[in-house]
C-alpha positions in Angstrom: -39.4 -17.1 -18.6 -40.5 -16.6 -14.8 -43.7 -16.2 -14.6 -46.4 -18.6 -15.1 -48.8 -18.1 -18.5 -51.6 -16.8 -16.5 -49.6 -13.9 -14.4 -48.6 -13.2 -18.0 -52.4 -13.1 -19.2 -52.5 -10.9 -15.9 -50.3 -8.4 -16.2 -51.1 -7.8 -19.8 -55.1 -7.3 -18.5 -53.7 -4.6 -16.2 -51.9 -2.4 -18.6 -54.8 -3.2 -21.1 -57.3 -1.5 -19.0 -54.6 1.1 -18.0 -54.2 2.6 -21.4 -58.3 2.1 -22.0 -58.8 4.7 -19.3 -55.7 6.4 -19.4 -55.5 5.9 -15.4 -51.5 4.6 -15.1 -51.0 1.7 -12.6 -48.0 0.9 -10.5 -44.9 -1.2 -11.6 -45.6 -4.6 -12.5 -42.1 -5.6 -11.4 -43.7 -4.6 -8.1 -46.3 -6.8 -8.3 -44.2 -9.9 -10.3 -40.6 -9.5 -8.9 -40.1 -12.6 -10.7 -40.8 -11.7 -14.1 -37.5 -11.0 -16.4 -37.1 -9.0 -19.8 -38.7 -12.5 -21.6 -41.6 -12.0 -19.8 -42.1 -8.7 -20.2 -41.9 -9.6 -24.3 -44.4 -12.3 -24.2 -46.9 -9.7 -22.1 -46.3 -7.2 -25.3 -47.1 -10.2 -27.7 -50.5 -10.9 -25.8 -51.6 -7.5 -26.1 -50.5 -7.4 -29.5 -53.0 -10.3 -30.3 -55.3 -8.6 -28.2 -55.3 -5.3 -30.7 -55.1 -7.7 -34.1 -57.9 -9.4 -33.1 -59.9 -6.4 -32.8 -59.5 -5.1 -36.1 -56.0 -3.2 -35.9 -52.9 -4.4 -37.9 -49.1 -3.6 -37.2 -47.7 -0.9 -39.5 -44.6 -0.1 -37.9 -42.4 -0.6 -34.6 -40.6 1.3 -32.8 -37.1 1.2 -31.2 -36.6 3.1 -27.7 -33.5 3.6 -24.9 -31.0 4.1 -27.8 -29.3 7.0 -25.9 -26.9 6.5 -23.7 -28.0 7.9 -20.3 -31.3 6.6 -21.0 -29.6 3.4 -21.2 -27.4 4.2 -17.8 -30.6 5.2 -16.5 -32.0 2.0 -16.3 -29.1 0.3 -15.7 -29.1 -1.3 -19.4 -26.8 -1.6 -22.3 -29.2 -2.0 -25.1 -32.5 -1.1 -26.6 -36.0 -2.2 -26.7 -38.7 -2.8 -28.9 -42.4 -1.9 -29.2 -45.1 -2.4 -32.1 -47.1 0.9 -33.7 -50.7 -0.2 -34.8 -52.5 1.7 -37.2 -54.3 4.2 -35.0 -51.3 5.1 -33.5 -50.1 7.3 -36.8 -51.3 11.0 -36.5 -51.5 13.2 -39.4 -49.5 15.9 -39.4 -49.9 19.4 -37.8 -53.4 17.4 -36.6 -54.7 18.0 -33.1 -54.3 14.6 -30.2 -56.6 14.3 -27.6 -53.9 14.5 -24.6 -56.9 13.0 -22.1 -56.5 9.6 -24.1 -52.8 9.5 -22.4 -51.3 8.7 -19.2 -48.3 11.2 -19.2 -46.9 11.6 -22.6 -43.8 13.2 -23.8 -42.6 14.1 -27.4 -39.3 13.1 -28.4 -37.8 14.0 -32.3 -36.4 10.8 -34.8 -36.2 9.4 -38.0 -38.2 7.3 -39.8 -37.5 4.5 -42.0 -39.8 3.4 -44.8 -38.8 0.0 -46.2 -39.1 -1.3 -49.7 -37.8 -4.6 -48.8 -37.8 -7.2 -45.8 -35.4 -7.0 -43.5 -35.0 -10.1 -41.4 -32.0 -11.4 -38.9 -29.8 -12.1 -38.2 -26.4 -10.6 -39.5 -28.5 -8.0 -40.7 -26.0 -4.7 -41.1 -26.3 -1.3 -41.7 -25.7 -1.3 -45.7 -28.5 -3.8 -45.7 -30.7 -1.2 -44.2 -29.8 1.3 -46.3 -30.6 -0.5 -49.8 -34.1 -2.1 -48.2 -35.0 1.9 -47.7 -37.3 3.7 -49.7 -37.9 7.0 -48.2 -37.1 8.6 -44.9 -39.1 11.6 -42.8 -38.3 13.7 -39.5 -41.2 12.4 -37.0 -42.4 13.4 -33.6 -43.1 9.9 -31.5 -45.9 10.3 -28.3 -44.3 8.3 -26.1 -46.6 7.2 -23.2 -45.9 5.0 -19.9 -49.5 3.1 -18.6 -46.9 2.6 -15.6 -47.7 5.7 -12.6 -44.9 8.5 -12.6 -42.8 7.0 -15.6 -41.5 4.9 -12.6 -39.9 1.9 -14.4 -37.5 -0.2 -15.2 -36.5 -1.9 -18.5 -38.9 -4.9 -17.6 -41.9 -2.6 -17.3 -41.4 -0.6 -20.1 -41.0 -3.7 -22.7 -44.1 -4.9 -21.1 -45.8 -1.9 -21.7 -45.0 -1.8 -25.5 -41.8 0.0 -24.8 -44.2 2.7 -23.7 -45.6 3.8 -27.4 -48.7 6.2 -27.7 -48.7 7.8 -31.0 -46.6 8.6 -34.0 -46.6 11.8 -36.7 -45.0 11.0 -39.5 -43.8 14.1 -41.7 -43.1 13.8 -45.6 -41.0 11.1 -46.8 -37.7 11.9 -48.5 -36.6 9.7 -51.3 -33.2 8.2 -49.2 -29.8 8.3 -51.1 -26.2 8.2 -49.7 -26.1 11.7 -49.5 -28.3 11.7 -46.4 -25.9 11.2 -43.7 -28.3 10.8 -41.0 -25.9 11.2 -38.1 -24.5 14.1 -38.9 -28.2 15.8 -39.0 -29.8 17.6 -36.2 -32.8 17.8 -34.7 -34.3 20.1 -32.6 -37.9 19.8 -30.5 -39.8 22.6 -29.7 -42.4 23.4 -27.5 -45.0 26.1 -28.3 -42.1 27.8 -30.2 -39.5 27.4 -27.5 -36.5 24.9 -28.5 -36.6 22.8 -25.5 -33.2 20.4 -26.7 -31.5 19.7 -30.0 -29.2 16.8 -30.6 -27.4 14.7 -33.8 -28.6 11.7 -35.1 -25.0 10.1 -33.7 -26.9 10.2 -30.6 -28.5 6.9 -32.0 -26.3 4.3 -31.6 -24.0 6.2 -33.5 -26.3 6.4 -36.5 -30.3 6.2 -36.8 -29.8 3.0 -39.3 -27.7 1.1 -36.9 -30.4 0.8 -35.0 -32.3 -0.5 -37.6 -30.2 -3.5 -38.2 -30.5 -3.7 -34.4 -33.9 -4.2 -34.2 -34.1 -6.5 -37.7 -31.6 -8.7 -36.2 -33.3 -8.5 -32.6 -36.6 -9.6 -34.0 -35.3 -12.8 -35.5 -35.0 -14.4 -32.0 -38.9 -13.9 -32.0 -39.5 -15.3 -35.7 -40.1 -12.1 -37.1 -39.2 -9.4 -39.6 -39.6 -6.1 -40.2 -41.7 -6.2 -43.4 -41.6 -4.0 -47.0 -43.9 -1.1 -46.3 -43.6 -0.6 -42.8 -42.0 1.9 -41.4 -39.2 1.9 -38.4 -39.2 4.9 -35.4 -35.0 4.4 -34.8 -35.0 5.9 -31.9 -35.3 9.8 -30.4 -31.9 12.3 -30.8 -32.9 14.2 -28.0 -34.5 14.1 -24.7 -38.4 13.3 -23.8 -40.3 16.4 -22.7 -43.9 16.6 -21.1 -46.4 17.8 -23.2 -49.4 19.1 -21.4 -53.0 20.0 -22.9 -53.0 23.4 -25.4 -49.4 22.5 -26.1 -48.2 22.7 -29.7 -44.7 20.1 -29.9 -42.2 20.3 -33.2 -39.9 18.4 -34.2 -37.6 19.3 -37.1 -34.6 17.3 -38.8 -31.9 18.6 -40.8 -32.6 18.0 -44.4 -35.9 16.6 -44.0 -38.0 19.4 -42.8 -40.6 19.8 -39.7 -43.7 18.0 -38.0 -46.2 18.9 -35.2 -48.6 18.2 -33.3 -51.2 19.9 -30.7 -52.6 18.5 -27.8 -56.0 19.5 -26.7 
C-alpha cells in the first residue's frame, strides 16, 4: 500500500459524502497519484465499516469488468469486487428514486444464491455449482460517485466497484441442466432492446467468475457466506438510465426483472 492510513480515511470521507448527496467528485487517482489497487481495497473496507456500523449488514457482493473490452478499457486483465448492503436490494418491478444516484446505468446478470460457504483458494467452478441453491436473472444499478464515469480501475474498486442498487428476480432451483453460458440476455429500455449478449460473455461462464471472486476474497480473510447471493458480472453493456425510465432485464430460462426510475 501507498498511501498513508489517513489519506485512506480521506478518500473514503470524499466518496462517503459523494454518494450521501449524490454530487459525483473527481478522480481520486487525481488527487492520490500514489495510491495502487491495495489502496483502493482498504478505502472500500473503511466504508464498509462505515455502513455496518450504522445498522446495515452485507448480504451480497458483487463482481464487475468481467467483459473483455471493459477489461481492455481500463487497461486491465481481471475483475473487481464490491459489497451489496441490505438497502441496496430492490424489489422487483418497484420504483428507484434516480435523484439518489450520481449517473447510473442498468446492466443484465445472474445471480447466485449459496447454500454453502465458499472460501479460497482453489475454489473451482464444480465447487460453485454444488454450494448453489437457486439462481435468478437480475438487473444491477451500477453507480460511479466519481464525475463523468471518468476512472480507472483504482477508482472504481475504491468506490465499491461502483454499486448502487440490485433487483433480484425469482430464484430458480439450479441443476446441471442450466447451462448458464449458453443463455442470453437482453436489456431493455422503455420497451426498446438496447443490447443482448450470452452468459459466455462472463469469463466464459457466469460461475467462473464465482470461483473468481471466492478465491479472490481469501487474500482478504474472507468468504463468500451460505445465504448470500453473488451478482457474477453483466452479459451485456451498461446503458444510462434517466428519470421516467422503465429498464428490463430478461435471461434465458430464468424469466424477466425491472425497474423504474422516477
Amino acid at each position: 500500500m501507498m498511501l498513508s492510513r489517513s489519506e485512506i480515511e480521506d478518500a473514503a470521507g470524499i466518496l462517503a459524502v459523494a454518494a450521501e448527496q449524490a454530487r459525483p467528485t473527481d478522480q481520486l487517482t487525481g488527487r492520490y497519484p500514489g495510491m495502487d489497487v491495495g489502496d483502493a481495497y482498504a478505502i472500500q473496507k473503511v466504508n464498509l465499516a462505515r455502513h455496518l456500523g450504522a445498522g446495515r449488514c452485507v448480504v451480497g457482493h458483487k463482481i464487475g469488468l468481467t467483459s473483455e473490452p471493459m477489461q481492455t478499457l481500463l487497461g486491465v486483465d481481471e475483475p473487481d469486487f464490491g459489497y451489496i448492503l441490505d438497502d441496496m436490494v430492490l424489489a422487483n418491478d418497484s420504483t428507484a428514486q434516480w435523484a439518489r444516484f450520481c449517473a447510473p446505468r442498468v446492466e443484465p446478470e445472474v445471480a447466485f444464491l449459496l447454500r454453502a460457504p465458499l472460501r479460497g483458494p482453489n475454489v473451482t467452478v464444480h465447487d460453485v455449482r454444488a454450494a448453489t441453491s437457486a439462481v435468478a436473472v437480475a438487473l444491477e444499478i451500477v453507480d460511479s460517485r466519481i464525475r463523468d464515469w471518468k476512472l480507472t480501475l483504482r477508482d472504481t474498486v475504491a468506490d465499491n466497484a461502483s454499486s448502487g442498487a440490485v433487483v433480484v428476480g425469482e430464484w430458480v432451483p439450479y441443476s446441471e441442466h442450466l447451462d448458464l453460458a449458453a443463455s442470453r440476455a437482453s436489456l431493455r429500455l422503455n420497451g426498446h432492446e438496447v443490447d443482448t449478449g450470452l452468459g459466455s460473455a462472463v469469463l466464459g461462464d457466469p460461475a467462473t467468475a464465482v470461483a473468481w471472486l471466492a478465491n479472490s476474497l481469501s487474500e482478504f480473510g474472507t468468504e463468500l457466506a451460505a445465504g448470500q447471493f453473488v451478482m457474477s458480472g453483466s452479459f451485456t453493456t451498461a446503458a444510462f438510465v434517466r428519470s421516467g425510465d422503465i429498464a428490463s432485464a430478461a435471461i434465458s430460462g430464468l424469466g424477466v426483472v425491472s425497474v423504474r426510475f422516477a
